[in-house]
C-alpha positions in Angstrom: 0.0 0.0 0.0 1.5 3.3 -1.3 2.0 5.8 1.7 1.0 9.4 1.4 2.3 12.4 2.7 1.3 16.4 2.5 4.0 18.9 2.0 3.3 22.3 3.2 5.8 24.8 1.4 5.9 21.9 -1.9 7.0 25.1 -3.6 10.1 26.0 -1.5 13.5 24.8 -1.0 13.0 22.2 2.0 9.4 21.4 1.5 10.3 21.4 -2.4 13.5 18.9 -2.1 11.4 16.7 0.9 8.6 16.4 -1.9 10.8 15.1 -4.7 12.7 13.0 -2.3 9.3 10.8 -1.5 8.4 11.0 -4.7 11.5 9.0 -5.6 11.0 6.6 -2.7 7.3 5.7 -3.9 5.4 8.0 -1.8 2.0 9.5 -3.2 2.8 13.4 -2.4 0.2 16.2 -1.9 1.3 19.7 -2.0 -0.8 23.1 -0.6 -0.5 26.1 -2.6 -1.6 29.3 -2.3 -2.5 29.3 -5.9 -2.6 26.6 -8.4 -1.1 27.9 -11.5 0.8 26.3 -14.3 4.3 24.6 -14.1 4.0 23.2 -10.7 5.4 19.7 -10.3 3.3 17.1 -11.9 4.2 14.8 -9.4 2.8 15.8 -6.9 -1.3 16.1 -5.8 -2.1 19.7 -5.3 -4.9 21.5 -3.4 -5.4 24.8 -3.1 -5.3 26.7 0.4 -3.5 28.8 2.7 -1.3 27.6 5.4 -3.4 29.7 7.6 -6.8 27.8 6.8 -7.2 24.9 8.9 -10.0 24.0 6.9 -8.0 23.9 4.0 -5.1 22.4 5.3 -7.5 19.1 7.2 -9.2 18.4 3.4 -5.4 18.3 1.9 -4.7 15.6 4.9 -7.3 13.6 4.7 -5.7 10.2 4.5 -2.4 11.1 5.0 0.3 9.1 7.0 2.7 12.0 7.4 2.9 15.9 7.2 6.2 18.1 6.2 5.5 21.0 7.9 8.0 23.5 5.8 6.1 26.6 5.0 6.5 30.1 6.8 4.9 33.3 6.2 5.5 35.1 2.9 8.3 37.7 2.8 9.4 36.7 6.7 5.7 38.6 7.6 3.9 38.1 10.9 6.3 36.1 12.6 4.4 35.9 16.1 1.1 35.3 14.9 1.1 33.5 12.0 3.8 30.9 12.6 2.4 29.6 15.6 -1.5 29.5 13.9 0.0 27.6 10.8 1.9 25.0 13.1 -1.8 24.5 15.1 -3.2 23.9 11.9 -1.1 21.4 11.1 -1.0 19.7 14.4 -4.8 19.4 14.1 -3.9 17.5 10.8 -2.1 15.0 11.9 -3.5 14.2 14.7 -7.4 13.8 12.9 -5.2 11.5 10.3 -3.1 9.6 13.3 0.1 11.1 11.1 3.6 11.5 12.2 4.3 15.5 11.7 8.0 16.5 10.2 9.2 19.8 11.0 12.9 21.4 9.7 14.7 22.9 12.4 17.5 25.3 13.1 20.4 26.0 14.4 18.4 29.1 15.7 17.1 27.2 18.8 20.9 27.7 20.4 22.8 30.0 22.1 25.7 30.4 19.5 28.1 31.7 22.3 27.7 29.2 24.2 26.8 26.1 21.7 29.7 25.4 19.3 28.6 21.8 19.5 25.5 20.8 19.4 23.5 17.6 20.1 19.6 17.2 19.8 19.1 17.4 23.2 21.4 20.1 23.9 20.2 23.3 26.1 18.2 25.7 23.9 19.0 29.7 24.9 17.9 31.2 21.8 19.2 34.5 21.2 17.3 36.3 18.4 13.3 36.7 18.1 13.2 34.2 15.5 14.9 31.4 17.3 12.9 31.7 20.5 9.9 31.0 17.7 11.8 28.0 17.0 12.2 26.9 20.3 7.8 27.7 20.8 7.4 25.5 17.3 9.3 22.5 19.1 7.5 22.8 22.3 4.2 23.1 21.3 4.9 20.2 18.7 6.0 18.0 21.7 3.1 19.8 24.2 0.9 18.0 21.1 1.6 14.4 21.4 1.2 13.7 17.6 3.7 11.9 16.4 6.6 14.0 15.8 9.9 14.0 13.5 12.4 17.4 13.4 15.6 17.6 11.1 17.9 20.7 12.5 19.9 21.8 9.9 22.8 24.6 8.9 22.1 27.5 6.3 20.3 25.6 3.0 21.6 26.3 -0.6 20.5 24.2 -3.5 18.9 24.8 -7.3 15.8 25.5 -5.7 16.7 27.0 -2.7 13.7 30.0 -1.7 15.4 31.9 0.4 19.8 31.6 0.8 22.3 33.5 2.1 24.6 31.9 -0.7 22.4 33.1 -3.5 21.3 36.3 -2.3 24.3 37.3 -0.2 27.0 36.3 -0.8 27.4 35.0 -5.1 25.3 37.3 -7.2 24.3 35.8 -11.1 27.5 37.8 -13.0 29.6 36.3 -10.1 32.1 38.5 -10.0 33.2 38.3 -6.3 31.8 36.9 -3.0 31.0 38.4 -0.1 31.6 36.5 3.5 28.8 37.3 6.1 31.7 35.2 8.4 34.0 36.6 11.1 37.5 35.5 10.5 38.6 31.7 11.8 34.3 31.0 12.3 33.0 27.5 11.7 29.9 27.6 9.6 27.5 24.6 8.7 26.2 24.6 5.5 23.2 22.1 4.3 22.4 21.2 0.7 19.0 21.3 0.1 18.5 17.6 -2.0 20.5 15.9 0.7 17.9 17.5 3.5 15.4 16.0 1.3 16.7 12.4 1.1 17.2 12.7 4.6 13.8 13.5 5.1 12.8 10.9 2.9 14.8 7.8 4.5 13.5 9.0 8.0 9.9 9.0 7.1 10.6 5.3 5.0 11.1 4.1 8.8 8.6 6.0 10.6 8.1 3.4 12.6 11.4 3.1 14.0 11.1 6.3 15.2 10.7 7.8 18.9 7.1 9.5 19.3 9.3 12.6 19.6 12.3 12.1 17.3 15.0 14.9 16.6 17.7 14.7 15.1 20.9 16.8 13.3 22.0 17.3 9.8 25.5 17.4 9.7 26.0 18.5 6.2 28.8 20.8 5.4 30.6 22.1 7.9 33.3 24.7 7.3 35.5 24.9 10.3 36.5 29.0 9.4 34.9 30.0 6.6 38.1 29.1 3.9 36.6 25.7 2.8 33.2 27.4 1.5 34.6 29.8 -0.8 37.3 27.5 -2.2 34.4 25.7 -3.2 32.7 28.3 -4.8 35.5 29.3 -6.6 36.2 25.8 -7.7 32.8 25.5 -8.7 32.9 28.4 -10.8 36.3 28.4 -12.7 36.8 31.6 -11.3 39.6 32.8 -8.5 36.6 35.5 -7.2 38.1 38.3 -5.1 36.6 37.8 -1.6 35.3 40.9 0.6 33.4 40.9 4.2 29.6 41.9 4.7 29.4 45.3 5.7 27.1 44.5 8.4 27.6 48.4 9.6 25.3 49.8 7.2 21.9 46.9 7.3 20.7 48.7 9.8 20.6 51.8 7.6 18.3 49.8 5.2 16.6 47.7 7.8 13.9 50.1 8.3 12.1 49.8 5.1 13.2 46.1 4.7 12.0 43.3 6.8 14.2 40.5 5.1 17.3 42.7 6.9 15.7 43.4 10.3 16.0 39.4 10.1 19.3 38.9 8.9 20.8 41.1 11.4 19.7 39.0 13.9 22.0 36.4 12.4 25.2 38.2 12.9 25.8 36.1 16.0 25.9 33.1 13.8 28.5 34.1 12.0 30.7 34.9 14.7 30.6 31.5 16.7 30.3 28.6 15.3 27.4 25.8 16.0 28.2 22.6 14.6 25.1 20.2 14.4 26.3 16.9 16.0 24.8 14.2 13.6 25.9 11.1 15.3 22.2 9.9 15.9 20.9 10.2 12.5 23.8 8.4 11.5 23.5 5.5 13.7 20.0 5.1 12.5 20.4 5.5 8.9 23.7 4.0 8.5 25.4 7.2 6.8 23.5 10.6 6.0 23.0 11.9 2.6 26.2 13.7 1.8 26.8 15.4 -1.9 30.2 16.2 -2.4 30.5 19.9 -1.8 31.9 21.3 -5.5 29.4 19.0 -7.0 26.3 20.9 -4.9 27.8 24.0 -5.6 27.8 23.4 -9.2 24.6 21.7 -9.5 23.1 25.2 -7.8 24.9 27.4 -9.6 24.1 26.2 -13.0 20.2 25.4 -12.1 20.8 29.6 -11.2 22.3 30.8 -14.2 25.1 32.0 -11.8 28.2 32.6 -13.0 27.1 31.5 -16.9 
């Protein structure tokens, strides 16, 4: 019997890779949209709805045996309100449909001061507004009872990625230079988004291995001080890019008429200290995680960009 699962963000980078992933694997997929419209991926079911409409979001699930709970409010809008209302709506989901509910997680939960390693249990101390939403999210899911399955993960890049500090940071599409958001000598962990998707994937294909509240850690790629990242870049690219820092001096000049900033400032800290996501779990469960050679990731994003063509 074919298992089904409903994707919530099908059409961004996590919720987009996750889909694909258990598509691969023989899922049936469903996916929510705001709007159905042409060119979205044949293989997968969609319904239209908001995140925000539990109605709409209970007739997508009817049936299901697992929800990927990857959407966020458009633009990084509402925060407070509306990420806590769209999690409800999907815990009410699942549990009507006795589903086991998949959220990605952060490294946002920790302290980065404090946390260069750490493990899925470690102390959370968030330090920005968004990470103590995080750290709500995880509660509440737990506080829930449904069945429960959360990936933490470093900054995602990929050939679909939505939203990346690598694509809209850091490489822009002439690629003539790259600019580190890193301090000097900081460990960074990156995560490609297909790999988070497999992961996904071979997690859910053994849902029933699974603690009722399982979390684990996506290792990825970790830099260990921000050299091994832009070697790869410029590997990927053919090109020895000049390399100069983030002025993070002047965001807060533009901040003020520009949500997306007011967030990534809050980020600085995790650029300065380094949290590396201890993946030893997920590996004793799955055997090895889903690792795609770092100048091979690069390349597959940058060319599914047009960066750098």
């Amino acid at each position: 019997m074919t298992k089904t699962a409903l994707i919530l963000g099908a059409t961004g980078g996590v919720g987009g890779e996750t889909a694909r992933a258990l598509v691969r694997h023989g899922w049936g997929v469903r996916g929510l949209a705001r709007m159905l419209r042409p060119h979205l991926d044949p293989d997968i079911a969609w319904f239209e709805g908001d995140a925000l409409d539990a109605a709409a979001v209970l007739r997508a699930a009817e049936g299901v045996s697992a929800i990927v709970h990857a959407v966020n409010p458009p633009g990084y809008r509402g925060w407070p309100d509306k990420v806590p209302a769209m999690l409800a709506n999907s815990i009410a989901a699942a549990r009507a449909n006795g589903a086991r509910l998949a959220l990605p997680g952060t490294i946002y939960n920790y302290d980065p001061a404090a946390t260069p390693v750490a493990e899925p249990d470690s102390p959370q101390q968030p330090r920005t507004r968004k990470g103590g939403i995080r750290v709500e999210m995880e509660q509440s899911l737990e506080t829930a009872g449904v069945p429960a399955l959360i990936l933490r993960a470093g900054d995602f890049y990929g050939p679909r990625p939505g939203n990346s500090w690598l694509t809209q940071g850091m490489v822009k599409p002439q690629a003539r230079s790259i600019v580190y958001p890193g301090a000097k000598g900081a460990g960074h962990g990156w995560a490609y988004l297909p790999d988070v998707g497999e992961t996904f994937a071979r997690l859910l294909d053994r849902e029933r291995e699974l603690p009722h509240f399982a979390r684990y850690h996506f290792g990825g790629h970790w830099d260990a001080d921000g050299t091994r990242f832009v070697a790869a870049i410029r590997e990927a690219l053919g090109k020895q890019l000049p390399v100069g820092s983030l002025p993070w001096w002047a965001l807060p000049l533009i901040a003020p008429f520009n949500p997306t900033m007011r967030e990534l400032i809050e980020m600085r800290p995790y650029w300065q200290h380094p949290v590396r996501l201890d993946n030893r779990e997920l590996v004793e469960l799955l055997g090895s995680e889903p690792h795609t050679p770092l100048v091979e990731s690069l390349v597959a994003s940058f060319a599914a960009l047009g960066i750098g063509a």
